[in-house]
C-alpha positions as CSV (number, residue, x, y, z in Angstrom):
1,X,-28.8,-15.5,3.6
2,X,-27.0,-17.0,6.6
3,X,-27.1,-15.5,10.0
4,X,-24.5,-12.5,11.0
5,X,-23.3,-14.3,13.6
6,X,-19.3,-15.6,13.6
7,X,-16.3,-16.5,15.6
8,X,-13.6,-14.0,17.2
9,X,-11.4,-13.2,14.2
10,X,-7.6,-13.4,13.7
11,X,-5.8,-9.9,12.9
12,X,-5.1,-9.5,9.6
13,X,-3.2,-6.1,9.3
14,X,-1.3,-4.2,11.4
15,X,-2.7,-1.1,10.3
16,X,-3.7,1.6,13.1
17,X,-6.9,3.1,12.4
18,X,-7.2,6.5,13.2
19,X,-10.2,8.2,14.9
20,X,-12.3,8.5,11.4
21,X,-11.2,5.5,9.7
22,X,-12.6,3.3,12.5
23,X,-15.7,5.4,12.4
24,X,-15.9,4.1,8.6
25,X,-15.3,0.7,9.2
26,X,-18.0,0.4,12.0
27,X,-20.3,1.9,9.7
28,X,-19.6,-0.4,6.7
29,X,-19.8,-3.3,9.0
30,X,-23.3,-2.2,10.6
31,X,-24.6,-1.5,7.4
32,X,-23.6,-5.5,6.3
33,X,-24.7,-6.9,9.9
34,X,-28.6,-4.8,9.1
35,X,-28.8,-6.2,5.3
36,X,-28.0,-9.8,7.2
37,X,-30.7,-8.8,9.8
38,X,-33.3,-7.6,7.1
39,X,-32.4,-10.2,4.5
40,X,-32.0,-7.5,1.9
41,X,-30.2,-4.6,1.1
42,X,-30.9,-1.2,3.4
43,X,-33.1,1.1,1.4
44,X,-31.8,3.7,-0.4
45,X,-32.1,7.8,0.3
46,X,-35.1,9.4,-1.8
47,X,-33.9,11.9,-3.8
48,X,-30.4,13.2,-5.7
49,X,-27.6,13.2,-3.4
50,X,-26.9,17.1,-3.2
51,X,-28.0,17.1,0.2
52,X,-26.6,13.5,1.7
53,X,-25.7,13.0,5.0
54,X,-22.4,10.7,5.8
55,X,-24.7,8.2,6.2
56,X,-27.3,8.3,3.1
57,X,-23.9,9.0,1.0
58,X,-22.2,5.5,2.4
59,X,-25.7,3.8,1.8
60,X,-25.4,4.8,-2.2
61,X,-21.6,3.8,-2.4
62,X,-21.8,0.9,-1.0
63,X,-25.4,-0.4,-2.5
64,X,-23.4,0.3,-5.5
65,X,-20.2,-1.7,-4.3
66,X,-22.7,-4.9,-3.4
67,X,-24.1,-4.9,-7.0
68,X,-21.4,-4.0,-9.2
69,X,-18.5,-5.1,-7.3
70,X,-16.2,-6.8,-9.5
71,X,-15.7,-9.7,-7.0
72,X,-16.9,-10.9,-3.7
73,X,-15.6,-8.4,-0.8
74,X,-14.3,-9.4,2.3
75,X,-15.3,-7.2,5.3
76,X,-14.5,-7.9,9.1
77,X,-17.4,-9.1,11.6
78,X,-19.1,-7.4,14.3
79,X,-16.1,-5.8,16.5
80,X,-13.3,-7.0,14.9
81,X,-10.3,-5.0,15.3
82,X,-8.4,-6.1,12.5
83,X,-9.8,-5.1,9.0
84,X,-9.6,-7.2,5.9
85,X,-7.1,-5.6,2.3
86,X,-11.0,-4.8,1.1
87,X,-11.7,-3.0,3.8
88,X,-8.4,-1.8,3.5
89,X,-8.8,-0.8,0.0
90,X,-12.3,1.0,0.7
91,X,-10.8,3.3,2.8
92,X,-7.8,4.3,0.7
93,X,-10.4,5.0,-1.6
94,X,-12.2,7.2,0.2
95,X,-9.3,9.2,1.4
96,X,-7.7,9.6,-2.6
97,X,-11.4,10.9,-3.2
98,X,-11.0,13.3,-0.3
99,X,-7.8,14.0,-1.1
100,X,-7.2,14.5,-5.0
101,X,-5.4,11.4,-5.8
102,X,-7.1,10.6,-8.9
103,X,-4.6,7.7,-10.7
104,X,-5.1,6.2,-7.1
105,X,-8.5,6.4,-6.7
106,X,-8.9,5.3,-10.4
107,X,-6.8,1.6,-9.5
108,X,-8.7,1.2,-6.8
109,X,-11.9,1.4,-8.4
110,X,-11.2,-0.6,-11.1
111,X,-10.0,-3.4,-8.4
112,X,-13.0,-3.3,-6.4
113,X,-15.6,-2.5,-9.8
114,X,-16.8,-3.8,-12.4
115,X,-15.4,-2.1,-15.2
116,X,-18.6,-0.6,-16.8
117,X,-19.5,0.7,-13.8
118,X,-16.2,2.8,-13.1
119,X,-17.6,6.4,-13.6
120,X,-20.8,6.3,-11.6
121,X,-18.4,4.4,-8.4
122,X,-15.9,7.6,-9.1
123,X,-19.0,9.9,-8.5
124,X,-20.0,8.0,-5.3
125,X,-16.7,7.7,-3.8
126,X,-16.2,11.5,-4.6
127,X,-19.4,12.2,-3.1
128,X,-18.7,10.3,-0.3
129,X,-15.4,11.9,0.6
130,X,-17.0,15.2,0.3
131,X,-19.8,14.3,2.8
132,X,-17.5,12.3,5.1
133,X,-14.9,15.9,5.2
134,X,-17.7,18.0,5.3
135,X,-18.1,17.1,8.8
136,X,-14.7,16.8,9.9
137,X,-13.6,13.3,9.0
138,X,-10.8,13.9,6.3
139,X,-9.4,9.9,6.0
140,X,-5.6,9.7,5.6
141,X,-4.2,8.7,2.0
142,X,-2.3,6.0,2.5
143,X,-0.4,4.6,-0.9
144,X,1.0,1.7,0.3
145,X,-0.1,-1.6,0.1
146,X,-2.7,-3.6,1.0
147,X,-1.8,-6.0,4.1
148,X,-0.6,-9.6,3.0
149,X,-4.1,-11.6,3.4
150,X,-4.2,-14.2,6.0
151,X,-6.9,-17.0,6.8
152,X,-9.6,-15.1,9.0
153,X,-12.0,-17.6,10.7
154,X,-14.6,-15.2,10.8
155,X,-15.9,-12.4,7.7
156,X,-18.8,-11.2,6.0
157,X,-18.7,-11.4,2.2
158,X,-20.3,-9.2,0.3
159,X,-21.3,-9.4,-3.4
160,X,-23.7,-8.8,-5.8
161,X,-25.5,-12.6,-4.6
162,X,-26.0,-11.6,-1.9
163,X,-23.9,-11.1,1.8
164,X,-23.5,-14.3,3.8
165,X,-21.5,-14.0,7.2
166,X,-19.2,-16.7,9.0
167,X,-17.4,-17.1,5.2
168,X,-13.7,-17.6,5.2
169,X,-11.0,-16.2,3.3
């Protein structure tokens, strides 16, 4: 595993975040920059996941998104203020979790998925969702689509081989 450290990146969307979404985002990226610090993957919560906290739930989903992710993700570095059509694309899924959007929810996972693994990423996201509004942070459900992808010099890819940082697009 490389080291998390990378260049200033280029923006990539021109998406405004609101409050909760770039709470998300920094939360997704410091879980990535502590797997590149640790060399493996954070540990997982003990236990079923009736009682998760945001964070214990976003630790399942996306332990589950780095080993059964149908290709290599593309997430922003450090303090980025753009965010990448994955990170994009992890958000809307969260938010048609929260939000009852089920035939969104459902492409989304089966773009970010592996196929055979489409159920048990429903149950996380939904989980997830729950947790996240639980305490207040209800995402919005955007349906549009994702932003045109443009070179980034500096991103953290994330698959099931591991996450290496300073990739490009």
């Amino acid at each position: 595993m490389s080291t998390c450290i990378g260049t200033p990146c280029a923006p990539s969307t021109q998406l405004i975040l609101t409050g909760s979404e770039g709470d998300v985002i920094r939360a997704i990226r410091n879980w990535i920059m502590d797997a590149c610090r640790l060399g493996k993957l954070p540990d997982l919560p003990l236990g079923d996941t009736e009682g998760d906290t945001p964070p214990e739930a976003l630790n399942r989903f996306l332990h589950h998104l780095t080993r059964h992710g149908r290709r290599a993700l593309q997430f922003g570095s450090g303090l980025c203020r753009a965010i990448t059509a994955d990170e994009q694309a992890v958000l809307n899924l969260i938010a048609a979790s929260q939000q009852d959007g089920p035939d969104h929810a459902k492409a989304l996972i089966a773009w970010l998925f592996k196929s055979d693994q489409a159920l048990q990423a429903e149950q996380l996201s939904k989980k997830l969702g729950e947790t996240l509004a639980s305490r207040g942070m209800v995402l919005p459900h955007r349906l549009s689509a994702p932003p045109i992808r443009r070179n980034q010099p500096s991103m953290i890819v994330l698959s099931a081989n591991g996450i290496k940082a300073g990739a490009r697009a």
